[in-house]
C-alpha positions as CSV (number, residue, x, y, z in Angstrom):
1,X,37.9,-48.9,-10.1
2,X,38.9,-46.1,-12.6
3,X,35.4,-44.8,-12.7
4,X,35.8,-43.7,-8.8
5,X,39.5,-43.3,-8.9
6,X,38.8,-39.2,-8.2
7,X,36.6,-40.2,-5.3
8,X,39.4,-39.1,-2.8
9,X,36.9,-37.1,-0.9
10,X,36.3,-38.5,2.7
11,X,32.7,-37.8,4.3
12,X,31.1,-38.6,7.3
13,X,26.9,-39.3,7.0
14,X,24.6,-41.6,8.2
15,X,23.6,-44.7,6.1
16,X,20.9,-48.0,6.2
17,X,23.9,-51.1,6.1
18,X,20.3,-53.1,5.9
19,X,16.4,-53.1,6.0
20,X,16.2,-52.9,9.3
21,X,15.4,-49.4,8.4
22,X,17.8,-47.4,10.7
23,X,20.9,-45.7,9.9
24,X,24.5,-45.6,11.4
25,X,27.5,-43.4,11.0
26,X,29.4,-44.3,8.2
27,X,32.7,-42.9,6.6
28,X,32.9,-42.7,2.6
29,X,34.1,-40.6,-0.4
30,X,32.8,-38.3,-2.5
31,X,34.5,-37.3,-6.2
32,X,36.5,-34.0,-6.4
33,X,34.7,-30.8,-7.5
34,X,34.7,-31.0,-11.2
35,X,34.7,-28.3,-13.8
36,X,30.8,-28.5,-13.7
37,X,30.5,-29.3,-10.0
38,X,29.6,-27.1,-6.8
39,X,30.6,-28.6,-3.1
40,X,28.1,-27.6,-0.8
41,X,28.1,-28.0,3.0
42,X,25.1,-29.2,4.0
43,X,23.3,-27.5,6.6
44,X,20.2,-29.2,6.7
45,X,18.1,-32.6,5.1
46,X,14.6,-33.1,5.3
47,X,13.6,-36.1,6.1
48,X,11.2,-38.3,3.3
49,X,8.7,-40.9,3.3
50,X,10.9,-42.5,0.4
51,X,14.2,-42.3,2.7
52,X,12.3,-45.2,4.9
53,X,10.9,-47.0,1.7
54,X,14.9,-47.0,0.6
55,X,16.0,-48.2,3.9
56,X,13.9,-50.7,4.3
57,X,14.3,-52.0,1.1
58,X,10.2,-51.5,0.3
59,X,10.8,-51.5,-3.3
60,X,13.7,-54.3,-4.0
61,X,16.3,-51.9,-5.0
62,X,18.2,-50.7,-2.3
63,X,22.1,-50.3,-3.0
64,X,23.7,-51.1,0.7
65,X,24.6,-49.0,2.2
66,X,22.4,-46.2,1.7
67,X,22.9,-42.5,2.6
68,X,19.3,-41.3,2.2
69,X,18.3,-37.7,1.7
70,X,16.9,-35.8,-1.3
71,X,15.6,-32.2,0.6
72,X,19.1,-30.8,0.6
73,X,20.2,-27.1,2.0
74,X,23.6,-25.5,2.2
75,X,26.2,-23.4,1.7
76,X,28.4,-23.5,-1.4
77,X,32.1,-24.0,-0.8
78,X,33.2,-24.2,-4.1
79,X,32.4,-23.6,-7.5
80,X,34.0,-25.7,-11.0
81,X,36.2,-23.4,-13.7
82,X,33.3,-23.7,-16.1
83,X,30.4,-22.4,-13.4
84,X,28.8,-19.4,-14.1
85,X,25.8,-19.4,-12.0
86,X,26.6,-19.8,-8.6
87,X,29.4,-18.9,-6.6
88,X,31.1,-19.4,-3.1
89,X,28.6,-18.3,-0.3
90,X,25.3,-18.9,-1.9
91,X,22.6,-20.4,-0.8
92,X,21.6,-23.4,-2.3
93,X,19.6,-26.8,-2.8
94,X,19.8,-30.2,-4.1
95,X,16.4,-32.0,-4.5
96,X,15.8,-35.5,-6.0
97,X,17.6,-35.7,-9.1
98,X,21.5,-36.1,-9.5
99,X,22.0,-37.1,-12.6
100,X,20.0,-37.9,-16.4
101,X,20.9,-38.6,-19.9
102,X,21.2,-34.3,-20.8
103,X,19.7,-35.2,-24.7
104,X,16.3,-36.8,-24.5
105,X,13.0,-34.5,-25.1
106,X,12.6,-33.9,-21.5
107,X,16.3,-33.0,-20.2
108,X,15.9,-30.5,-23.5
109,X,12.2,-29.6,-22.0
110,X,13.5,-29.1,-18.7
111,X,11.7,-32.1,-17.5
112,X,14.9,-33.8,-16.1
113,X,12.8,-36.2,-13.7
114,X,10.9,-38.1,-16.7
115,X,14.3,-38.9,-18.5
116,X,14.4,-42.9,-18.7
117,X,18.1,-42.2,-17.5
118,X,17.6,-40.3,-14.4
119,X,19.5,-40.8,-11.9
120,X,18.5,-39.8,-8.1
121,X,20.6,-38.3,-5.4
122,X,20.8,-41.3,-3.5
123,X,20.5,-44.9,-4.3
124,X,21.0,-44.3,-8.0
125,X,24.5,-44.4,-10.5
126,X,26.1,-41.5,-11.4
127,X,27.7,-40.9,-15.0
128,X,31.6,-42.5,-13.6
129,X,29.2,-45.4,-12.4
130,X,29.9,-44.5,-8.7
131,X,26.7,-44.9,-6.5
132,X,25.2,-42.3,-5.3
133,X,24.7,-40.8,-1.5
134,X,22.2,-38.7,-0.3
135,X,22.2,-35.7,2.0
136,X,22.3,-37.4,5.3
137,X,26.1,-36.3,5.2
138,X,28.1,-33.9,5.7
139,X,28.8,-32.5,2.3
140,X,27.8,-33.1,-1.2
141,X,29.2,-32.3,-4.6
142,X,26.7,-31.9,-7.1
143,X,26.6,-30.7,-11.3
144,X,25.3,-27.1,-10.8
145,X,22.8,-27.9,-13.5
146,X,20.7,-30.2,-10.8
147,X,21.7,-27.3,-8.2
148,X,18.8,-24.5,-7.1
149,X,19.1,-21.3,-5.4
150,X,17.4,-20.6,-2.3
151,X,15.9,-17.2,-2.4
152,X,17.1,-15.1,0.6
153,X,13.5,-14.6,2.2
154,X,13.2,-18.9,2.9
155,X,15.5,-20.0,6.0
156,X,17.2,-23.6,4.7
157,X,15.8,-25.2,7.3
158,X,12.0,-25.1,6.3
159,X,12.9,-24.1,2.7
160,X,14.8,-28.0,2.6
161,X,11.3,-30.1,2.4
162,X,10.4,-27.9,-0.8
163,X,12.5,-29.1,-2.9
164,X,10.5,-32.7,-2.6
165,X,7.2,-32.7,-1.2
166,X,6.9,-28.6,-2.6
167,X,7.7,-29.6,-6.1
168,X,5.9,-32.7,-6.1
169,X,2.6,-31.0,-4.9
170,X,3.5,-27.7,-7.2
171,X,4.2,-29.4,-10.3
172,X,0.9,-31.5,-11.2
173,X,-1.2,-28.4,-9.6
174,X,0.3,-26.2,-12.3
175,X,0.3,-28.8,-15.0
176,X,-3.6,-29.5,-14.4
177,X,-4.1,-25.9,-14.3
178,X,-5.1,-25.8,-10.8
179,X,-4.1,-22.5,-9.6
180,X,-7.5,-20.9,-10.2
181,X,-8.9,-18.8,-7.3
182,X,-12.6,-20.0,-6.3
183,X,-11.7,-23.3,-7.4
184,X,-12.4,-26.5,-4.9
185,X,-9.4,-28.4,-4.1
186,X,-9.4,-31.8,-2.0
187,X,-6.0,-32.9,-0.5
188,X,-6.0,-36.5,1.1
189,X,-3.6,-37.2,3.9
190,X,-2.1,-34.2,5.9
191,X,1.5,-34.9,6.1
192,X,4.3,-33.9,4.6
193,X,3.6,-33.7,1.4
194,X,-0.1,-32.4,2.3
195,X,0.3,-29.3,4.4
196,X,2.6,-28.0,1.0
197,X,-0.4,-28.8,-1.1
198,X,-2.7,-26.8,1.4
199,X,-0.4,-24.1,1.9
200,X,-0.1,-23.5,-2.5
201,X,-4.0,-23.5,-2.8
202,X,-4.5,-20.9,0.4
203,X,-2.0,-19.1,-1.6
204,X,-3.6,-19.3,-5.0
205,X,-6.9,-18.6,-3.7
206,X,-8.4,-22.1,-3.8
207,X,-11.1,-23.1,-1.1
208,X,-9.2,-26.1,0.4
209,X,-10.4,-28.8,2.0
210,X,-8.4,-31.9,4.3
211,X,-9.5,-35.4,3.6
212,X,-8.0,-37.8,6.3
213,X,-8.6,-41.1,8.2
214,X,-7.9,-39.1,11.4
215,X,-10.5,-36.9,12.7
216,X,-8.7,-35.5,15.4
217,X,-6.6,-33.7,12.6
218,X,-9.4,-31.3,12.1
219,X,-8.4,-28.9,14.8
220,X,-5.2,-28.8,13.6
221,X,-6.0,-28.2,10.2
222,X,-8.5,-25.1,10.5
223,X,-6.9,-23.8,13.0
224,X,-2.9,-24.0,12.1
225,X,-3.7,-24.2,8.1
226,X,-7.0,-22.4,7.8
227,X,-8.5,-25.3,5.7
228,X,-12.0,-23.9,4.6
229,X,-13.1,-28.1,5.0
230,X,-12.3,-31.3,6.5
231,X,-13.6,-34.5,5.6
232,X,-13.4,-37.8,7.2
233,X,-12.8,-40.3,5.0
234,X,-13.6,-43.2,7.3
235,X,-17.3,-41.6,7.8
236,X,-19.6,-42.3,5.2
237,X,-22.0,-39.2,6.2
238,X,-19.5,-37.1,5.5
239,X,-18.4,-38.3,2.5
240,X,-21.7,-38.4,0.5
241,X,-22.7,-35.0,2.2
242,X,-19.7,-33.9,0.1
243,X,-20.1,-36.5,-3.0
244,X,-19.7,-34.1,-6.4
245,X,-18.7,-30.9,-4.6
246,X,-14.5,-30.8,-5.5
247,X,-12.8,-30.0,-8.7
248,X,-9.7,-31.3,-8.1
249,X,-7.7,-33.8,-5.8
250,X,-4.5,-34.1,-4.7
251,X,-4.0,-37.7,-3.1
252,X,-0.6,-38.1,-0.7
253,X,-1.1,-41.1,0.7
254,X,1.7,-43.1,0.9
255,X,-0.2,-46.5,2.0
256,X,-2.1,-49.1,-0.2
257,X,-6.4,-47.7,0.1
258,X,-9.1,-47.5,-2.2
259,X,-9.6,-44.4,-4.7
260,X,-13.2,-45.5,-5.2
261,X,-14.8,-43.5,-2.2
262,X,-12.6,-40.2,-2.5
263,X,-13.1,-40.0,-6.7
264,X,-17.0,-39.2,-5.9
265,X,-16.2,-36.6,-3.9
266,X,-15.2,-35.2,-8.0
267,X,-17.5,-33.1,-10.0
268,X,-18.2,-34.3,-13.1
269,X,-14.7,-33.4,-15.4
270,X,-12.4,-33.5,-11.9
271,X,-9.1,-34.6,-12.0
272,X,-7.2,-36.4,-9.3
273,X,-3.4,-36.4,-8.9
274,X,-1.5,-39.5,-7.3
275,X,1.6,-38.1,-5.6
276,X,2.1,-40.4,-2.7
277,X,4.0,-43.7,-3.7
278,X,2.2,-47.0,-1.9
279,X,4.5,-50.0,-2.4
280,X,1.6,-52.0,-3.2
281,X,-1.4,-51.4,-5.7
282,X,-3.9,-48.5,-4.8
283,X,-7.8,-49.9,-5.8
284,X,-9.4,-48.2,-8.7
285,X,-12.6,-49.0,-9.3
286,X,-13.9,-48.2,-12.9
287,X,-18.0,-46.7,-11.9
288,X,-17.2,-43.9,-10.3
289,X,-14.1,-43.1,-13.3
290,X,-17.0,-43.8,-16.0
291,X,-20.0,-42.4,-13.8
292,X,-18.4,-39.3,-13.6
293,X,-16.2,-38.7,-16.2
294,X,-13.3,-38.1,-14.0
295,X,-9.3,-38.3,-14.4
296,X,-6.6,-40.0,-12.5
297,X,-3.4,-39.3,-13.4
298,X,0.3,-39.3,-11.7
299,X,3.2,-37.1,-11.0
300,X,6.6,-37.4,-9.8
301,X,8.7,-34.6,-8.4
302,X,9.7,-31.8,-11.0
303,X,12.6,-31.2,-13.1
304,X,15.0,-28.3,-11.9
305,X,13.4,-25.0,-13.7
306,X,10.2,-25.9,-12.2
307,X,11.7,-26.4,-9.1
308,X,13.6,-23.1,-9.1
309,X,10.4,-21.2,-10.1
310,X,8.2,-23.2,-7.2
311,X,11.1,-21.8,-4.7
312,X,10.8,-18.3,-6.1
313,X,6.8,-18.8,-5.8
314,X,6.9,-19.8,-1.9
315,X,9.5,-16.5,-1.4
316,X,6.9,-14.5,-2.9
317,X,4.0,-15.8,-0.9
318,X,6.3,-16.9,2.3
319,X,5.2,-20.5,2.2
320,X,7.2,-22.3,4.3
321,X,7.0,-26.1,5.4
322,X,5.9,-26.9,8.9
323,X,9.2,-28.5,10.0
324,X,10.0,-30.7,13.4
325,X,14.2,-29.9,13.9
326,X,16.4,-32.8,15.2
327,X,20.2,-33.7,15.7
328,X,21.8,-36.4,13.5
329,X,22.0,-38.6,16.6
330,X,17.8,-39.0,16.9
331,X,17.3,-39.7,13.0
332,X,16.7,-43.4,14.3
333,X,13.8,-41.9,16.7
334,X,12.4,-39.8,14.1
335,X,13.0,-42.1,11.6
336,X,10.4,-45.0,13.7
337,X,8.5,-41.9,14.4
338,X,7.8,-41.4,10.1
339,X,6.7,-45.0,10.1
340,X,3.6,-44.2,12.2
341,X,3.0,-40.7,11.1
342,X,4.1,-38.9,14.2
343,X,5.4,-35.8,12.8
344,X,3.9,-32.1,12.4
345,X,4.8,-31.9,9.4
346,X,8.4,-32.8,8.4
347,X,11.2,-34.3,10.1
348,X,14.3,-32.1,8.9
349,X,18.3,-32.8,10.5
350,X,20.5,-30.2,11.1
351,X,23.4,-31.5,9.6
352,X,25.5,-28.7,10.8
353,X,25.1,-29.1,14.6
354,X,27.4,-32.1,14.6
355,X,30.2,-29.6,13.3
356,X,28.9,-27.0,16.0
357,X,29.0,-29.4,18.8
């Protein structure tokens, strides 16, 4: 109990009590604002694949009850005596991460998210051992050093899906070098996390082609994203008319399929980036690895100077995610809604209107 004896704060939010994978209002506290701490109203939440993988308990480690969210925006209502950086008024974000060990190689590094201690904003312990709840609430207090700033040009509300799916698709494109104009870039599955990936290679001057299961996302996606290509992955025409023609791939899928057919669309020397999170094994066969010399590696999300700096790139070339607004009393709807895909291209709550109503 004396770990959460300054959690006198009381909140309202919306929380999983179990895996039926909906939420309910729910009361509970959050700790004082702390030397180090900001308290932000939150304004608005986008909504993540991983919030229904949480709820449902997917993954066997859901903390009931659980206040999902990790795409936070808002308005800082107060700053700790020892914060420089931010200050009542501003504009600001809280992404995945809440909390690591602040000594390892990568919290030096700036690579908070691949600390073995990290700790995320929901679902996770803090460092008084309390639990931690996410951003379907009303506010959140947060260590200014996991806090971002949202440059003045990005409105909260599309600006709030950035600081997940944006960092998770900017981070392993910058690390692989990807940002090369001329350069072929695949991205498979055109959902959240997708559309970002499409937007930051249009940007960086990449020709860009969809890969999907769904052919009658082709319209959308010249016409509303001005892909230069569009591949069904279900049509084996297509794909070997395409076999050997992309440099790089960035794979979103968040369901269990088979990376065989989609690594031969990779030149010799391409490299393809997991960034969707299947709860059960993806198939990997080894020919078309060996055959063409190809790479498959992971990423996951971004540690907070990365994150800043991927903000500050979508101000400068006014990427923005394709966002689908709704009132805390649908989340339920949009929630069963996620689960089969039905979204254009991110759910995201206004937090707010239930103060406005």
């Amino acid at each position: 109990m004396e770990a959460t004896a300054n959690h006198t704060q009381i909140v309202t939010g919306w929380a999983g009590k179990d895996s039926s994978g909906k939420v309910a209002p729910h009361v509970f506290k959050r700790r004082e604002n702390g030397p180090e701490d900001v308290t932000i109203k939150v304004q608005f939440c986008g909504m993540c694949h991983t919030d229904l993988h949480y709820l449902k308990n997917d993954w066997g480690i859901t903390m009931y009850p659980v206040v999902p969210g990790h795409e936070i925006t808002g308005i800082i209502t107060k700053v700790g005596l020892n914060v420089t950086n931010f200050k009542v008024g501003d504009r600001v974000g809280v992404g995945c991460i809440y909390a690591s060990c602040l000594n390892c190689e990568f919290c030096e590094a700036s690579e908070e998210n691949y600390c073995d201690q990290v700790q995320f904003t929901y679902n996770g312990i803090f460092w008084d051992g309390s639990i931690t709840y996410g951003g379907y609430s009303e506010m959140l207090v947060a260590n200014n050093r996991y806090v971002v700033r949202i440059p003045e040009s990005l409105p909260l509300d599309a600006a709030a899906p950035l600081l997940c799916a944006g960092i998770t698709v900017y981070s392993p494109m910058k690390h692989h070098n990807m940002f090369q104009a001329g350069k072929k870039l695949g991205v498979v599955g055109l959902g959240g996390l997708g559309h970002v990936a499409v937007k930051f290679g249009k940007a960086f001057g990449l020709h860009v082609t969809v890969i999907s299961t769904s052919p009658n996302k082709e319209k959308e996606a010249k016409e509303l994203l001005n892909v230069d290509g569009f591949i069904v992955s279900t049509d084996p025409k297509q794909m070997q008319a395409s076999s050997r023609s992309l440099d790089y791939i960035i794979d979103t899928v968040s369901a269990k399929h088979s990376l065989g057919p989609i690594l031969e669309l990779l030149k010799v020397n391409g490299k393809m980036v997991l960034v969707g999170a299947p709860d059960k094994p993806v198939d990997l066969p080894s020919f078309p690895l060996i055959f063409g010399k190809r790479t498959v590696s992971g990423s996951m999300t971004g540690g907070i100077k990365e994150t800043q700096e991927m903000l500050d790139v979508c101000a400068k070339h006014n990427i923005k995610c394709d966002i689908e607004i709704v009132t805390p009393d649908y989340i339920n709807d949009a929630l069963a809604r996620l689960a089969r895909n039905d979204v254009r291209y991110r759910f995201v709550i206004d937090i707010a209107s239930k103060s406005r109503l």
